[in-house]
N, C-alpha and C positions, 0 to 999 in steps of 0.2 A: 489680363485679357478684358476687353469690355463687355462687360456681360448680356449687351443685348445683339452683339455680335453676330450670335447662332439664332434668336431670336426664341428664345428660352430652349435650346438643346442642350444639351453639353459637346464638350468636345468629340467624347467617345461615343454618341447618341449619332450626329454628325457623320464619323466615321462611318459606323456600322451602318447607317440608311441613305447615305448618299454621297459622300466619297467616290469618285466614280461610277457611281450606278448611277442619279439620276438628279436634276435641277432641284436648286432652294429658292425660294423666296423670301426674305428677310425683309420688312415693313419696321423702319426706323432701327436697321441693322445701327448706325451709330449716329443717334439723334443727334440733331441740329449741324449736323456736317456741310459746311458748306468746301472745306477746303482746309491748306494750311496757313499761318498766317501769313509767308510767303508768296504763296501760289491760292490765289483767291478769286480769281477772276482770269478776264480773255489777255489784259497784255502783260500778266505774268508766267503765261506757260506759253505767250510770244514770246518773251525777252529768251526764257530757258532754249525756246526753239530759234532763237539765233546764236548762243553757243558754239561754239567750234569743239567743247567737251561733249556736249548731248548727242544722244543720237536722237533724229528729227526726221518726220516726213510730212509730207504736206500728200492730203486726198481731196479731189474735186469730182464733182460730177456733173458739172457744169454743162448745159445744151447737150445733154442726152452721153455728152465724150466724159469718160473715167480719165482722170490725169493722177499720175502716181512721181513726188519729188523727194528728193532725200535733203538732207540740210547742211550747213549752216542755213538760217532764212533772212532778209532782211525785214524789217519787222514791218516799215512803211508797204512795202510791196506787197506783203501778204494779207493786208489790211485791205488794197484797190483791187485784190482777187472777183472773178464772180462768181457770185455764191450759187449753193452750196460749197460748203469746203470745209476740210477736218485737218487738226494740225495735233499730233500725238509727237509724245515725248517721251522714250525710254530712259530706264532703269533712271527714275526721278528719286529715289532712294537714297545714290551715289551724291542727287546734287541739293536734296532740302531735309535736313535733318531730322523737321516734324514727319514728315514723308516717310523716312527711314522707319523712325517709331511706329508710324500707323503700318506699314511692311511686319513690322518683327509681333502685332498685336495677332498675328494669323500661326505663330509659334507652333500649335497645337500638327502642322504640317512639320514635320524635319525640316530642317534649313538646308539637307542636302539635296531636298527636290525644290526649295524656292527658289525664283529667277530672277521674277524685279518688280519695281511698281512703276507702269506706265500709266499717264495721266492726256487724256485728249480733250481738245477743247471744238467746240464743234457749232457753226452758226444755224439758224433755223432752216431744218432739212438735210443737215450736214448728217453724214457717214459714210461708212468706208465700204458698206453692199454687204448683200447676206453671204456669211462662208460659213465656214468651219475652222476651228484650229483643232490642234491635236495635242494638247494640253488642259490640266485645271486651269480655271479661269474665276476670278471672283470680282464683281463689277460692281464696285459703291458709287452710286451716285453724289456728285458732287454739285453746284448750283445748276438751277435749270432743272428740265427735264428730260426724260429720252424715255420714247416706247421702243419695248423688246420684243419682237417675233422668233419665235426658237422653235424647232424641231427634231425631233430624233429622227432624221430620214435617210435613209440607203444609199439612196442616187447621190453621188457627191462628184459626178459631172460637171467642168468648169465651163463658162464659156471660153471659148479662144480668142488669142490675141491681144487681150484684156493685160493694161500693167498692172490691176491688181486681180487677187483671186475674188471670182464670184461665181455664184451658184449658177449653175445654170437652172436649176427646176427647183425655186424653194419654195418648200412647201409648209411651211409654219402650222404649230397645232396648238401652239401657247402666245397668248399674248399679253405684256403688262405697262402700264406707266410710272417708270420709276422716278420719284421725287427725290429731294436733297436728305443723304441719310440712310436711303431703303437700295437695297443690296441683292444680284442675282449670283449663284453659282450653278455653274455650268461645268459639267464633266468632261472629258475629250469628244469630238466632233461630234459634238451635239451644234446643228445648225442655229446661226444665230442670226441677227440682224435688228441696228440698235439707230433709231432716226431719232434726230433733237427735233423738240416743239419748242422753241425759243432757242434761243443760244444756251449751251449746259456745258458743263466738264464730265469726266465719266474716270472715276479712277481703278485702274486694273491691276489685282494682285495677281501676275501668272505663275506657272509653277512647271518645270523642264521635264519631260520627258523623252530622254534620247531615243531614235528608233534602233534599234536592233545593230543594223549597219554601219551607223554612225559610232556606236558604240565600240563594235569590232575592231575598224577603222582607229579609233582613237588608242583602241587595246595595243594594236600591232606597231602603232607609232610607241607607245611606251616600250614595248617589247624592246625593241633597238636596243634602249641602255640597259637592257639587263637581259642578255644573252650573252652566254659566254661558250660557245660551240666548239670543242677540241676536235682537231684532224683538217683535214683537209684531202681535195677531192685525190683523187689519186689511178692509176689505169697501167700498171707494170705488164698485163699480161692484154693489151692492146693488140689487136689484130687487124689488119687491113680490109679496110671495110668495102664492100663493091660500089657504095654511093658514098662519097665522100661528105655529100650535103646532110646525110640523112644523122639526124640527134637517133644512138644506137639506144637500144633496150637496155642494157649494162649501164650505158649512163645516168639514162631516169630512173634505174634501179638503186643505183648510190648515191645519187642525189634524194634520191625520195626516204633513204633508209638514210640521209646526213641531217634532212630537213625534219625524220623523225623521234630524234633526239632533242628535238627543242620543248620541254614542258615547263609548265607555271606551277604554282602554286595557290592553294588561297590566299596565303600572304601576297601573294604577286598582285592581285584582283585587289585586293582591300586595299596596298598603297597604289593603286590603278586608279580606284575612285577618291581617295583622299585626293591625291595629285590635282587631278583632272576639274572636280567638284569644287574645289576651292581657288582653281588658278581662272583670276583677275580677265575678264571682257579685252580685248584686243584695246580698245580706244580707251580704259582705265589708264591712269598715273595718279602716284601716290606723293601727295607733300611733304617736303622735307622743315622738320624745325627750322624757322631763322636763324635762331642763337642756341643751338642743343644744349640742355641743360648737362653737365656733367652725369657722370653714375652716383655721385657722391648726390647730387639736388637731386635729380632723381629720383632717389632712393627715399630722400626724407619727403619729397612732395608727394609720391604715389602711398607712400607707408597715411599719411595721414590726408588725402584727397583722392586716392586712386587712381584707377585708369580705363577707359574704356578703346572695345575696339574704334578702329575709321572707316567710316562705311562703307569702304570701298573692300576691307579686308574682310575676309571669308577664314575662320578657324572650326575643323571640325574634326572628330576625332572617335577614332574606334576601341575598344578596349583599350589600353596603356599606348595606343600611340596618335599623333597628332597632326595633322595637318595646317599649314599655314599658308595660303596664297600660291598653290600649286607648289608649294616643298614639304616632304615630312620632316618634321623637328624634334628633336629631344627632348626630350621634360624629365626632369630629377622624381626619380618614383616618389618621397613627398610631398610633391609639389602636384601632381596629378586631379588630385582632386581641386585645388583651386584655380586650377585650368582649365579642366569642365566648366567650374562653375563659368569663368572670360566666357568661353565657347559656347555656351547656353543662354546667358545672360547680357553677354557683351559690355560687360564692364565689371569693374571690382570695386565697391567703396572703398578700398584698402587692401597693401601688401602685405600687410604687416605679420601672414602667414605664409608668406614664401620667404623659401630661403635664399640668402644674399646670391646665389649661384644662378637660380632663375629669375633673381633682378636684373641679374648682368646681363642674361639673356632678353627678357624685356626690354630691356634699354637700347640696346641694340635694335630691336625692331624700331622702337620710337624713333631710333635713328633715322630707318627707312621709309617712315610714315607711317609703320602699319599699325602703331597705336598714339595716344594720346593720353597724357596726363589728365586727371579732372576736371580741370581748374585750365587748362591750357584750350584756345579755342580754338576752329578749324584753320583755320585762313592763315595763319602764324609759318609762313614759308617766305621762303626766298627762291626755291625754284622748282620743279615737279620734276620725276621721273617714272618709266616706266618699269614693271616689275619684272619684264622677263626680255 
């Protein structure tokens, strides 16, 4: 972790005084940042935001009108835009690897509430209006500048007709200049709003919180594949009813006493969220080796270079069982502990304490992209597919 990160807190310091309760300010949270060496500047988070892999939006507010675009972009075009205008770019994690790293240096959060790292590049005046989100939010400044207005206010009234969300009554009580390096976190719907003074990038570690319903929703969709409800409805002692149309009492009655034989378990819930927590963004695909090394190279390349996860794969795991990219997987009780460590660390110097049975299983995933030799680098495919 970088240790000026919390700006001399600890993790657990952090936790306990503002995790949710209430905004940090961090002054040279990670000195001298300006970016990664990839994405450094304005037309390298264009090129990303012409992608047909990224997800990309473009925000104006150009003569008093809010315009809201989604992407591919072209990159000349977005250039003859008039300004103001903001062009952000999701889960940048998936697609620049120092990115990824500076994503996984926030560890000290579970990686089953991290989301992604979004990166926005924004000309003098540019943003996206005061709102609110309803997630942690952690915002390093990257070159440039941007002042923040933030509040904790009640009224979260939009205006209407607007394509993006904005406040209608914001009422700031905090205000700061964040330079290259200095860092704000912001709790869930804590009011924000974030204007560039020059042209700045602004990079955003966010962090998921499903609501309630959403959750339910996604619960009863798993449910599907594991219900297994014996009998079926049945009405032997049927009588002739004086309204033919009318759904009888007896039926809601059996139906309601069929529909209450369906229960879960904890275990039902904990591979709920394994599943769920780790299955791959709609627009993710995973790269396939050009030339798959056999089980046999393999085996001797990872035993002596390792292997790490692909940053597009998600492994997380609960007492002795595991998740991988929205499937639970097996792991040889030996081998358990050096799977946490994959799952925590996202890579292994070395196999060379697994047993030949969950190499086999490793390699297999290699197969599907979802890991990577040490020594082998990303781009080493001949065709992508998707995971589900």
């Amino acid at each position: 972790m970088i240790t000026t990160l919390l700006g001399g807190l600890t993790p657990e310091q952090f936790l306990a005084d503002y995790w949710q309760k209430k905004p940090l300010l961090v002054r040279g949270a990670v000195p001298g940042f300006t970016g990664t060496p990839d994405l450094a500047g304005r037309d390298d988070i264009l090129a990303l935001a012409a992608r047909d892999d990224a997800e990309s939006r473009f925000v104006s507010q150009a003569d008093n009108q809010w315009t809201l675009e989604h992407g591919p972009f072209n990159i000349a075009s977005l250039k003859r835009r008039k300004k103001p205008w903001t062009v952000l770019v999701q889960t940048v994690n998936l697609l620049d690897e120092a990115g990824e790293r500076l994503m996984r240096e926030f560890d000290f959060i579970p990686y089953a509430r991290l989301d992604d790292l979004m990166v926005s590049y924004a000309n003098d005046g540019g943003g996206v209006g005061p709102h609110f989100d309803s997630y942690d939010v952690f915002l390093l400044q990257g070159i440039g500048r941007r002042r923040w207005r933030i509040g904790k206010q009640r009224d979260q009234r939009l205006i209407d007709g607007l394509p993006v969300r904005i406040l209608a009554d914001f009422q700031p009580s905090q205000e700061w200049l964040l330079e290259p390096g200095d860092m704000l976190y912001l709790p869930p719907e804590w009011a924000h709003d974030g204007i560039a003074e020059g042209e700045c990038m602004t990079w955003s570690i966010g962090f998921r919180a499903a609501p309630a319903q959403e959750l339910a929703e996604q619960f009863l969709m798993f449910m599907q594949d594991h219900i297994d409800l014996k009998g079926r409805y049945r009405d032997p002692d049927l009588r002739r009813q004086t309204h033919p149309a009318e759904i009888s009492a007896d039926m809601i009655g059996q139906v309601d006493k069929l529909l209450g034989n369906i229960r879960w378990q904890r275990d039902t819930v904990r591979d709920f969220l394994g599943c769920s927590l780790t299955e791959p963004k709609s627009h993710v695909v995973f790269d396939l080796p050009l030339k798959p090394l056999s089980l046999q190279q393999f085996s001797k390349t990872t035993r002596s270079r390792g292997l790490r996860l692909d940053a597009r794969s998600q492994l997380l795991f609960a007492g002795q069982h595991f998740y991988l990219n929205g499937e639970a997987v097996a792991i040889p009780r030996e081998d358990r502990k050096e799977l946490r460590r994959l799952a925590d660390a996202r890579e292994l110097q070395s196999t060379s304490a697994i047993s030949d049975a969950c190499v086999a299983q490793l390699h297999e995933w290699y197969r599907y992209g979802f890991i990577v030799p040490g020594d082998l680098p990303h781009d080493a495919t001949i065709q992508r597919t998707r995971r589900k």
